[in-house]
C-alpha positions as CSV (number, residue, x, y, z in Angstrom):
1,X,-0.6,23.3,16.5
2,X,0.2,23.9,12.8
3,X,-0.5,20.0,11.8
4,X,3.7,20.5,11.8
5,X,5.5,17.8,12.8
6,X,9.2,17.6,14.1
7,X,11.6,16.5,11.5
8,X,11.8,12.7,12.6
9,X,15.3,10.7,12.7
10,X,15.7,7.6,11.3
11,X,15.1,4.6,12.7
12,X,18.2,2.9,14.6
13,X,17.4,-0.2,17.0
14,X,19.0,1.4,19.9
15,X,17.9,4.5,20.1
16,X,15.1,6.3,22.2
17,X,12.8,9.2,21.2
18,X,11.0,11.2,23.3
19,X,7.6,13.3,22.3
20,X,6.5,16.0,24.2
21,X,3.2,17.2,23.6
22,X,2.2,15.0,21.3
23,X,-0.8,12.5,22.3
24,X,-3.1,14.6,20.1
25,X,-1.4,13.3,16.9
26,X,-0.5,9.8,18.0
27,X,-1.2,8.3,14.9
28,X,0.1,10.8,12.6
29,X,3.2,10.6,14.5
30,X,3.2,6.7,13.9
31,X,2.5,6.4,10.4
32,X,5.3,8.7,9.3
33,X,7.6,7.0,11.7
34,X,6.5,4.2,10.3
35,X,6.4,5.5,6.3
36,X,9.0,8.4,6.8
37,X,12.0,7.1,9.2
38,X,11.9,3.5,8.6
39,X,10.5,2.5,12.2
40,X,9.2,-0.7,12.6
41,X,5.5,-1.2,13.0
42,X,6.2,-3.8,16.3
43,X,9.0,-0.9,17.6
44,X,7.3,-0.5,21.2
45,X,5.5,2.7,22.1
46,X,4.8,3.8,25.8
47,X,2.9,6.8,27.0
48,X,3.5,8.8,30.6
49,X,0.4,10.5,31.2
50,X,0.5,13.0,34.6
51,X,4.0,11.9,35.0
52,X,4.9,11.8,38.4
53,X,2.2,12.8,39.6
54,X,-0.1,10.8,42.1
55,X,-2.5,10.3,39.1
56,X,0.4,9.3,36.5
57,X,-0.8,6.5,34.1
58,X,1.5,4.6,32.0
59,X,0.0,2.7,28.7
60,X,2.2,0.6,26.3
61,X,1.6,-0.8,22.6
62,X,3.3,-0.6,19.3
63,X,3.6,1.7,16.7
64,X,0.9,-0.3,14.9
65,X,-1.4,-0.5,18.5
66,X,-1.0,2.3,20.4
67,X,-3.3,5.2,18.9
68,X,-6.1,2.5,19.3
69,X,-5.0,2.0,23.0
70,X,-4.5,5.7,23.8
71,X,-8.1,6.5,22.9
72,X,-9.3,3.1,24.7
73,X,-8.1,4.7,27.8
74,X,-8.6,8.0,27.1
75,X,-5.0,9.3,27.7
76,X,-4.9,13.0,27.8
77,X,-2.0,16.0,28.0
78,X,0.3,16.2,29.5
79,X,1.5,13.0,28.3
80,X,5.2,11.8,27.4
81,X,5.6,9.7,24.8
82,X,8.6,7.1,24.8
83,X,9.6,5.5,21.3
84,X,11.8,2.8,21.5
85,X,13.2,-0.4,22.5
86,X,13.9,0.7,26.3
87,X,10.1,0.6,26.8
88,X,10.3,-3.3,26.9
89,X,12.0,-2.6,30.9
90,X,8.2,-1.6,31.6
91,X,6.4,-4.6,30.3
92,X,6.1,-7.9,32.4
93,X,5.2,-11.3,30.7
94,X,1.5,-13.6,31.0
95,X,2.8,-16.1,33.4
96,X,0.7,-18.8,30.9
97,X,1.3,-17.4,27.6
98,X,4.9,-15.5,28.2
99,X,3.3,-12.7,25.8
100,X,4.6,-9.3,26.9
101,X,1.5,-7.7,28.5
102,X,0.1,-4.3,26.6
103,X,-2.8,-1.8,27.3
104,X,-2.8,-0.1,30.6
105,X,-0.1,-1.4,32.8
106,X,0.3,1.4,35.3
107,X,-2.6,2.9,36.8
108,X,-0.7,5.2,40.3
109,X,-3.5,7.4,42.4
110,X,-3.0,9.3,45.5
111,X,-3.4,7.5,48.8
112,X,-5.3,9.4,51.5
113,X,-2.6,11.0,54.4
């Protein structure tokens, strides 16, 4: 709320971080992972927005990509955001290209009963 930011560990390949609260300053958050702890720019970032909730959206990037692709898709609070090498279990390959897909890969709404 402060522009404060939490103090930020240092980058390790195996690890996992976890931001709460956070979508609002995605790209500050990046660049001093980036600058600050050593991350990666390509580390891979993925965002739970509404998670599990009928309307929970998932969107995944890299540090470098993913403020640009949070404000394509308008991702909102409450959001979870998921720094690390465990968000490559979400992404799925082009079948032409074998690129790991990015963007919006998740998209869950509530089914009439």
């Amino acid at each position: 709320r402060d522009e404060s930011s939490p103090d930020l560990i240092q980058y390790h390949k195996e690890q996992t971080v976890v931001f709460l609260m956070a979508v609002g300053r995605l790209r500050s958050l990046c660049e001093r992972l980036i600058n600050l702890a050593g991350y990666p720019s390509k580390t891979p970032v993925g965002i739970i927005q509404n998670a599990g909730c009928p309307n929970q959206r998932t969107v995944v990037g890299n540090m470098e990509t993913i403020a640009d692709l949070a404000e394509e898709y308008q991702v909102k609070a409450p959001s979870t955001i998921v720094v690390g090498e465990v968000v490559n279990v979400l992404l799925e390959s082009d079948a032409e290209t074998g690129e790991s897909v990015v963007g919006l890969i998740q998209n869950m709404t509530a089914t009439e009963v």
